[in-house]
C-alpha positions as CSV (number, residue, x, y, z in Angstrom):
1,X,11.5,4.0,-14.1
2,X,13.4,5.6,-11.8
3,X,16.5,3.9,-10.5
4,X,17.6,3.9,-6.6
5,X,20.3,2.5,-4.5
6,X,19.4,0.4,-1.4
7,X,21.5,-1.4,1.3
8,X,20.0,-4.3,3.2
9,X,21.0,-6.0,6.4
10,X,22.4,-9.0,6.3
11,X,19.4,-11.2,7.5
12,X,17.0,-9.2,4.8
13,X,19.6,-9.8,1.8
14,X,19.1,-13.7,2.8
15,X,15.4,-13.3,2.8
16,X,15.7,-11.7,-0.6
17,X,18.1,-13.9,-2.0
18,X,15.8,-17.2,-0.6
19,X,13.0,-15.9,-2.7
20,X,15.1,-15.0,-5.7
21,X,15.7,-18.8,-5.1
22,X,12.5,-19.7,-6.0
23,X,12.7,-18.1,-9.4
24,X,9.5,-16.2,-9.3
25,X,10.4,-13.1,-9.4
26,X,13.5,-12.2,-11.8
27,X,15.7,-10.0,-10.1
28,X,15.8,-8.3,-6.5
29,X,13.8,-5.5,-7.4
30,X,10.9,-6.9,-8.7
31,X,11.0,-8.5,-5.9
32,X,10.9,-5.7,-3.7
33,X,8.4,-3.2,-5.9
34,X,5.9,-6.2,-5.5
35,X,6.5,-6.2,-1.6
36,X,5.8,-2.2,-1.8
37,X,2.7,-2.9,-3.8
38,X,1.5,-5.5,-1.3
39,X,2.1,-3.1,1.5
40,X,0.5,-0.2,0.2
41,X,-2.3,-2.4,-0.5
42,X,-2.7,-3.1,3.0
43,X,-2.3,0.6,3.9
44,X,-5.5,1.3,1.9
45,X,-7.0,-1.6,3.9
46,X,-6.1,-0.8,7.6
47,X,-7.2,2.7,6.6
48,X,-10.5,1.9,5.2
49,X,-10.6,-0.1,8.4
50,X,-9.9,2.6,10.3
51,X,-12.7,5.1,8.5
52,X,-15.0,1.6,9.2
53,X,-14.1,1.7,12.7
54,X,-14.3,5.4,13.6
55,X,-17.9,5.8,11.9
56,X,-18.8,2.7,14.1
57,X,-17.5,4.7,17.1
58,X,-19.0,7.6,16.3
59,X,-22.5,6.5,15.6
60,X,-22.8,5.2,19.7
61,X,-23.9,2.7,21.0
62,X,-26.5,-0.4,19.8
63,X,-29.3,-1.6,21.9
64,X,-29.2,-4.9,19.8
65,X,-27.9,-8.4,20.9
66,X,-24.8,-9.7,19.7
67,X,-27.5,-12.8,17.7
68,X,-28.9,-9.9,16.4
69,X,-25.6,-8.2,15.0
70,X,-24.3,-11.2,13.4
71,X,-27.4,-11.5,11.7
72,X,-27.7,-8.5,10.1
73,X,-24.4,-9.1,9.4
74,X,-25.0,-12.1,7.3
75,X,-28.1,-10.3,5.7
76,X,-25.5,-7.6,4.3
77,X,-23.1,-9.8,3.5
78,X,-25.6,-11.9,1.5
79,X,-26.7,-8.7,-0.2
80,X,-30.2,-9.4,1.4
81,X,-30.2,-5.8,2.8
C-alpha cells in the first residue's frame, strides 16, 4: 500500500473525525479509501449513464406514446422482452 500525506480543511477534518466517531471505520484512511471507492463507483455509473443517454440521443426520435414507453419499460425490466 502506498502511503500519502493529506491536509484537510477544517470543516472536512470534523466531518471525518464525526465518522471516526461512530467507530465504523478504524482509522481516517479507511475512511477515506472507502469514500474513493464509493465515488469511483458512481463515476462508472454516471458514465454508463452517459453511454445510456448518448445511444438514446443518437438513435432519434420515437413515434410511441409516453404509456407506451413506460410499458416497454416495465416489460424489460421484468425480463419479459
Amino acid at each position: 500500500m502506498i502511503r500519502q500525506s493529506i491536509s484537510f480543511t477544517e470543516p472536512n477534518n470534523e466531518w471525518l473525525q464525526a465518522q471516526m466517531n461512530t467507530r465504523e471505520y478504524s482509522s481516517k484512511s479507511e475512511l477515506v479509501n472507502d469514500l474513493i471507492r464509493q465515488a469511483r463507483k458512481q463515476q462508472i455509473e454516471i458514465d454508463w449513464l452517459k453511454l445510456k443517454l448518448e445511444k438514446a440521443e443518437n438513435s432519434g426520435f420515437t413515434e410511441d406514446t409516453k404509456e407506451q414507453i413506460l410499458k416497454q419499460s416495465k416489460k424489460l425490466l421484468n425480463g419479459e422482452i
